[in-house]
Every structure is written in structure tokens, then in C-alpha cells.
N, C-alpha and C positions, 0 to 999 in steps of 0.2 A: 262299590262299583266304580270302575273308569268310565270316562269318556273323554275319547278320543285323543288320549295322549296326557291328560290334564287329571293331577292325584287330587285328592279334598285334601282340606288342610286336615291335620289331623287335631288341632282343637282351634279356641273361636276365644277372641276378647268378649266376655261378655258384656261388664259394666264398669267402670270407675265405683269403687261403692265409695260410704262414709269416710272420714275420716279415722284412723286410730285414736281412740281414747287413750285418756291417763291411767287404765285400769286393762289396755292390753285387748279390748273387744273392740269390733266392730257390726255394724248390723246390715245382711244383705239379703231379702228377698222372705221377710220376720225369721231371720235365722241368725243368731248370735256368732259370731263368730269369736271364739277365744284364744288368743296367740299365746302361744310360749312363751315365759319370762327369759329373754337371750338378751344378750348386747346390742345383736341386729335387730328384735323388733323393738327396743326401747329408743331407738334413733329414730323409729317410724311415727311415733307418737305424734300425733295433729297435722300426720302424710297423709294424701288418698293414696289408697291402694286399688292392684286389678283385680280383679277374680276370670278365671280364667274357664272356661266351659269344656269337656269333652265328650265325645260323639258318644262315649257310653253311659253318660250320667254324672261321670265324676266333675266335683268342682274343687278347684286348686287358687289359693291365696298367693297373689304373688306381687313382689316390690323391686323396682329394678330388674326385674330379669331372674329374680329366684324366690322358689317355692316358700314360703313362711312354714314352721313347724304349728297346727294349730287344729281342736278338737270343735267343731259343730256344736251349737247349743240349740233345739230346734223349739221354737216356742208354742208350736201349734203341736207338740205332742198328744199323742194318746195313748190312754189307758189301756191296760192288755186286760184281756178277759180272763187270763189265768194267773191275774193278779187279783181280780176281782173272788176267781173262787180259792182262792188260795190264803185269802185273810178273811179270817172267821168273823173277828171281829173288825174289821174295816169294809167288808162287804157294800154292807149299806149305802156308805161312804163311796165307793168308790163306784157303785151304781149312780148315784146320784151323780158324779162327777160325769161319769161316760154319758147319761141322759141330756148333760149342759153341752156337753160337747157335739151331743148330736144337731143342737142349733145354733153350733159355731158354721161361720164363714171359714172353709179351711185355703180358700185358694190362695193363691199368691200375690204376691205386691204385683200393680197392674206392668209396673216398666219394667218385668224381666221376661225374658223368651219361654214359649211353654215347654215341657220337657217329656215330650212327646216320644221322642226318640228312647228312652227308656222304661215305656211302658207306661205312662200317664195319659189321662184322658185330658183329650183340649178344654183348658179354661172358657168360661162361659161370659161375655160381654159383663150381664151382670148376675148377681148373688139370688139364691133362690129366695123364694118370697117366706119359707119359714125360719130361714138363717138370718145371722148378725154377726158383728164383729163382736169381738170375745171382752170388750171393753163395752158392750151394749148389753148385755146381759142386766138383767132388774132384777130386783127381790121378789116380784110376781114368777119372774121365770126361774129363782133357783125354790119357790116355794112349790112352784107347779112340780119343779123334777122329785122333790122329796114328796108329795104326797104320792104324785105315781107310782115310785118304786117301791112305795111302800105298802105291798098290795094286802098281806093277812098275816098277824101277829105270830101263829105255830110256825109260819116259815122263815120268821126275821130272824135277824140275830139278837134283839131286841128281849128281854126276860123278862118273863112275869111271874108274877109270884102264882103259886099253887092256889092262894083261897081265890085272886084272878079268874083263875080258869074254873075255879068250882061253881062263882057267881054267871059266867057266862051259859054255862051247862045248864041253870037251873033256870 
């Protein structure tokens, strides 16, 4: 949309993030960021860099006035469910994982803009009252996840022996 003469910019300084590490990442918004082993980004090393915003989601790394070459590491990943039924034997495993995730806090670090404009729901002041940060996680809570998912033994992937199931029978 115009108005009145006057174009939107077409993207937005977002933030100054961290510094470049010795190891080529940086961290902005719990998103790793991983640069390319180049000439140019080894001269950035213990620079702050910008990250740059655009109106359709996309976000661009950039030092002096040009883009960094460099792949996303996003830390708040999740499990796919057709990862889930797709390993026979890690099933278990990887229910249990999606279970913990579902009492992760997945919002975003508080000082970056919501990212509304591509389809995200506005962040919430604060965290729901059965979430935590993924560093808050207890032995109570990855014990809760494993006996959940682990609902009846004919359906696990979990094996028992035949004379097992003969004593259950009887």
C-alpha cells in the first residue's frame, strides 16, 4: 500500500546481534546463525554484525553493507511426525521427545519484533503457565513424558518374549 506519495522501505534494520565467534556463528533470536568459511567472514570474527528484516519474513546477515553467505541453525526445532512413524525402532524415542517439546517455551527472545507479518501469532507478555524454558526441563518431566507415551506393550515397539505374553493371558 501507498500513502500519499511515500513507498515503505522495503526492509528494516532489525537488531545489532552478538558478536562473530571464533567458530563462524553467531546467536540471534535462539537461532544460530552459521557463516561460511570465506576471507570476508574471518575478518568479522569479534565484529557485531546487522541482521536485516524483510517485509516477507525473510532475514539477511549482513556486515558493511553486504549480505554474509550463511545457513540458519534453529534451536527450538521440532520433530516431524513422519519422522516419528517412519522409525520403527526410534518411535518411542522420538514420541517422547515431541511430548517434552510440547512443554517447551517456544517464543522468541523478548528484544526482537514479532513476525506477524508472515503469518505468526503475536507473542504473549508471558509464557503459558504449563511451558518452561527447554533448559528447565527436570527428570520428573522427561519421566512423566516416557511413562505417557508409553501407553500398552502389543503397541510398542518394545518386544517381548512369547512365554511374556502367555503369562499375561493366563
Amino acid at each position: 500500500m501507498r500513502s500519499a506519495g511515500r513507498r515503505l522501505p522495503a526492509f528494516r534494520r532489525v537488531s545489532a546481534i552478538d558478536q562473530v565467534s571464533d567458530s563462524l556463528t553467531l546467536l540471534n533470536d535462539r537461532v544460530i546463525w552459521l557463516l561460511d568459511d570465506t576471507p570476508l567472514t574471518r575478518r568479522l570474527i569479534g565484529r557485531y554484525i546487522d541482521v536485516w528484516g524483510y517485509p516477507d519474513g525473510r532475514l539477511e546477515i549482513r556486515a558493511d553493507g553486504v549480505a554474509l553467505p550463511c545457513v540458519p541453525y534453529d534451536k527450538l526445532a521440532e520433530i516431524d511426525q513422519g519422522a516419528v512413524v517412519q522409525h520403527k525402532r526410534l518411535g518411542h524415542a522420538l514420541q517422547i521427545a515431541q511430548a517434552v517439546e510440547a512443554q517447551r517455551d517456544n517464543r522468541p527472545a523478548s528484544g526482537t519484533p514479532s513476525r506477524t507479518n508472515r503469518g505468526a501469532a503475536v507473542r504473549k507478555p508471558k509464557s503459558l503457565s504449563d511451558t518452561r524454558k527447554p533448559r528447565e526441563a527436570t527428570l520428573d518431566d522427561w519421566n512423566a513424558a516416557v511413562t505417557g507415551t508409553h501407553r500398552n506393550l502389543a503397541g510398542s515397539v518394545l518386544k517381548t518374549s512369547r512365554r511374556d505374553q502367555k503369562d499375561s493371558e493366563s
